[in-house]
C-alpha positions in Angstrom: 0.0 0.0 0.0 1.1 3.8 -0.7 1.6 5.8 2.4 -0.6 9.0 2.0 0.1 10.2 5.9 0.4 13.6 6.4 3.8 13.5 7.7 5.4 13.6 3.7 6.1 16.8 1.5 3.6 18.0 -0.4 5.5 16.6 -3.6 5.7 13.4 -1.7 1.9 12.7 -1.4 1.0 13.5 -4.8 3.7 11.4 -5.9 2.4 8.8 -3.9 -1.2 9.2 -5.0 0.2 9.1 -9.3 2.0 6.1 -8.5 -1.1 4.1 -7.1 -3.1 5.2 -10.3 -0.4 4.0 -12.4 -0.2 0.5 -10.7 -0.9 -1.9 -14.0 -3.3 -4.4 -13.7 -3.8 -7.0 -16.5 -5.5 -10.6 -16.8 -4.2 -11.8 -19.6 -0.7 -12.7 -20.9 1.0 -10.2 -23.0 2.8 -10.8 -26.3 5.2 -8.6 -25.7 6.6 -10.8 -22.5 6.6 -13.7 -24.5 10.7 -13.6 -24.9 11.4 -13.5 -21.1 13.7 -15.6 -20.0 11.6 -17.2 -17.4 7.9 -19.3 -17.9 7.3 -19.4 -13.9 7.6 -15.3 -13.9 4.8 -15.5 -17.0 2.5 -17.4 -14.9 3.0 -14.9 -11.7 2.6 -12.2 -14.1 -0.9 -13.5 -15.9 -1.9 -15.2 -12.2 -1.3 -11.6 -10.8 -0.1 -13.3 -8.0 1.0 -10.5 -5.3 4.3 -9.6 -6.0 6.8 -9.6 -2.4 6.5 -7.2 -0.1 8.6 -4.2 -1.3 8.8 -5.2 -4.5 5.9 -2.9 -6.4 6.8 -1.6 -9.3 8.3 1.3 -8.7 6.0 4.3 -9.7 9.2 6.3 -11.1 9.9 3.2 -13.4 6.1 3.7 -14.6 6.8 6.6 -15.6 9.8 5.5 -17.7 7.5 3.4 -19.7 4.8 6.2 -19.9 8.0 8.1 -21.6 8.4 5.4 -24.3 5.0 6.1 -25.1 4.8 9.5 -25.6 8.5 8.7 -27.9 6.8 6.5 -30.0 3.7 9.1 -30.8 6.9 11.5 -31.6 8.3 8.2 -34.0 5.3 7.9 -35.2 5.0 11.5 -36.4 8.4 11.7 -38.0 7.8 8.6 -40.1 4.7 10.0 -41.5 6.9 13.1 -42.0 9.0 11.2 -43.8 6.5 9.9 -46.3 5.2 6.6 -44.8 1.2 6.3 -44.8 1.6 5.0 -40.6 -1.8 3.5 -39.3 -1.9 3.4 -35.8 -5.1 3.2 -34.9 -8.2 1.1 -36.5 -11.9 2.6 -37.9 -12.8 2.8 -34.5 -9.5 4.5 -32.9 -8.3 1.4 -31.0 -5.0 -0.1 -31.4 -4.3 -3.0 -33.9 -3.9 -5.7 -32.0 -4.9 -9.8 -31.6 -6.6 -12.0 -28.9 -5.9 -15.5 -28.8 -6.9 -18.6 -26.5 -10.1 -16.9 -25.3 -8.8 -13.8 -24.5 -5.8 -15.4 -22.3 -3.4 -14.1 -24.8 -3.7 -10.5 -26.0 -1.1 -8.0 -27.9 -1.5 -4.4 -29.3 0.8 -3.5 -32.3 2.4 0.2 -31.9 1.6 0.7 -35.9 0.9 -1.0 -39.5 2.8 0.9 -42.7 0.7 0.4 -45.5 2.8 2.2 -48.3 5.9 4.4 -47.9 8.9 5.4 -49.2 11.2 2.1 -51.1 13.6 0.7 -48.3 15.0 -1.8 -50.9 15.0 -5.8 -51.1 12.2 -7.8 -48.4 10.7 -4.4 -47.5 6.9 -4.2 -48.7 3.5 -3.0 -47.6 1.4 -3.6 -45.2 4.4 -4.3 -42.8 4.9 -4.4 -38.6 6.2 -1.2 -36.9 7.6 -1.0 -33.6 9.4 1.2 -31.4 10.9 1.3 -28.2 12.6 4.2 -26.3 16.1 3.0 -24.6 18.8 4.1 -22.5 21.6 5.4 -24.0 23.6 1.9 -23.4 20.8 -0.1 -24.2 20.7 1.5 -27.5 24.4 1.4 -28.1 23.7 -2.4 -27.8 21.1 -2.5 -30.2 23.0 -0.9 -32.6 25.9 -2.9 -32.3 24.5 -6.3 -31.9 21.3 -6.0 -34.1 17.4 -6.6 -32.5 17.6 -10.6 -32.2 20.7 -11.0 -30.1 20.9 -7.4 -28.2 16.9 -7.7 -28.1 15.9 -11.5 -28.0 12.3 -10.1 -25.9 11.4 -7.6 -28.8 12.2 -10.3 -31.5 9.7 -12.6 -29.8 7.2 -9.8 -29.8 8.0 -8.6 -33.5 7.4 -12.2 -34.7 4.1 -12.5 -32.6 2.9 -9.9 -34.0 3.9 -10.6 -37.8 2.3 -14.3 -37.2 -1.0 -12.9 -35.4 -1.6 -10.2 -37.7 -1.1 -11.5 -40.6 2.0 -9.1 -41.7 5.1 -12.3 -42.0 4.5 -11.5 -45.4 7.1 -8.4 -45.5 9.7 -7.3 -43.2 8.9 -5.4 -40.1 10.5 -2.0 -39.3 12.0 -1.7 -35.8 12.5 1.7 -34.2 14.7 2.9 -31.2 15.1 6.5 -29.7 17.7 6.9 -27.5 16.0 8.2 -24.4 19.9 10.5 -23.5 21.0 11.5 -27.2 17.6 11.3 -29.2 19.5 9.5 -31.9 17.4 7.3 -34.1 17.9 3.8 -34.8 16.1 1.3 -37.5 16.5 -2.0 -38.4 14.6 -4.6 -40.8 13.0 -7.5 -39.5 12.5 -10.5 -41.3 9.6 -12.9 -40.4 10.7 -15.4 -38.0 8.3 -18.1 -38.5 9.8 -20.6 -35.9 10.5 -18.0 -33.4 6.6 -17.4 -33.7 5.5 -20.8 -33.2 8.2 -21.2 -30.0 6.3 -18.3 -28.8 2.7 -19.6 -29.2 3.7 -22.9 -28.4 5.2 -20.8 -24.7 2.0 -19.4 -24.6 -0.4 -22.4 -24.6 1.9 -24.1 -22.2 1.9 -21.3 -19.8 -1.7 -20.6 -19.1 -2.7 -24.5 -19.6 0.2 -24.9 -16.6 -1.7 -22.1 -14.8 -5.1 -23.5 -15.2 -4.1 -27.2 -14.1 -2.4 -25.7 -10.5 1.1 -26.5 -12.3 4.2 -24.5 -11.6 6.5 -24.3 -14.7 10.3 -24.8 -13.9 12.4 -21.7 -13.3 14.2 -19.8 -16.1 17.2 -19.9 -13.9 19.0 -22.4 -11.3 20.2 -19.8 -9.1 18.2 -16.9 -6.5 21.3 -14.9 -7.1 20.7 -14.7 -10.9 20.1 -11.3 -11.8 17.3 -11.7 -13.1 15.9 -13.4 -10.1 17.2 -10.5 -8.4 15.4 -8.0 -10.5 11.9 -10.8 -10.0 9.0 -9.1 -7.5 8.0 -12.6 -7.0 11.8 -13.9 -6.1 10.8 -15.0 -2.5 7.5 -16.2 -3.7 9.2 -18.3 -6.8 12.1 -19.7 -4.3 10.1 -21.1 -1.6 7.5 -22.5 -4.1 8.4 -26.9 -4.5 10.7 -27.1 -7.5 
């Protein structure tokens, strides 16, 4: 629970009260965590099993993501400033997007190009756009070590999406800001028909695990694993029978 007592600043209390509205709540497993490392985390996340105390997400790390947001509206602009016919939204101004396995599985597309500019060989129209807003070393990763290996996560969900949307027929475009320099970065994604199916195949075995009582194994074989660290459920997943 926040603490709204009187005893904080000013700044504080509404802080407190912005980071409570914030709090995500979703009952369904998102595409986009498909790629995680870890199947037990996927079935604390689409359980929304408490997460331990102290380990909330962190209202200011909310806001981070809110940031990506409001980047990718900017993206979006400049690539339709740049000549690509960018959709968005559909006819009734919701984002593209997919439901699978009654609703269990859901994803929502940051944009469809259905004609621009010639980007050369394998790039056509309709095609997959997404973006994501990244620190600057996060980006200097990207850049250097292209989307599938610096990005394995945002592969996952770019071939999701291509496989649920119908779009594996032409390349995707992936888009980075960099959140310290603003500097721009674009790659070409080629359908990855197998990564798909890993992905769907994850996603069936995660919520049919979840609906039978089953724990999945752990992605890693050690609590001090950084990303066990970095888990809100850590304590939850560690004194769970293996």
């Amino acid at each position: 629970m926040m603490d709204f007592n009187a005893s904080r600043s000013f700044s504080g209390q509404l802080t407190a009260r912005i980071d409570e509205a914030m709090q995500p709540r979703r009952t369904y497993l998102g595409a986009s965590r498909l790629g995680a490392a870890c199947e037990r985390q996927l079935q604390y996340e689409l359980a929304d099993a408490p997460v331990d105390p102290g380990r909330e997400t962190d209202g200011r790390l909310l806001r981070v993501f809110e940031r990506g947001r409001v980047s990718e509206d900017c993206m979006a602009a400049w690539l339709r400033a740049a000549g690509f016919d960018l959709r968005t939204r559909d006819d009734a101004g919701e984002p593209f997007g997919f439901s699978a396995l009654d609703g269990r599985l859901q994803g929502h597309v940051d944009g469809i190009l259905v004609a621009g500019p010639d980007l050369g060989p394998g790039v056509g129209y309709p095609a997959l756009w997404e973006n994501k807003c990244l620190s600057a070393k996060s980006w200097r990763e990207l850049e250097k070590h292209c989307l599938v290996v610096a990005k394995p996560i945002y592969a996952a969900q770019v071939a999701v999406y291509q496989a649920y949307l119908g779009l594996h027929e032409h390349q995707a475009l992936f888009t980075a800001v960099n959140a310290d320099t603003m500097e721009l970065y674009a790659e070409r994604v080629p359908f990855d028909a197998a990564l798909a199916q890993r992905m769907s195949d994850r996603a069936v075995k995660v919520i049919t695990a979840l609906e039978a009582g089953e724990l999945l194994p752990r992605g890693f074989a050690d609590p001090t694993h950084v990303e066990c660290r970095m888990c809100p459920w850590q304590d939850r997943c560690w004194r769970a029978a293996t």
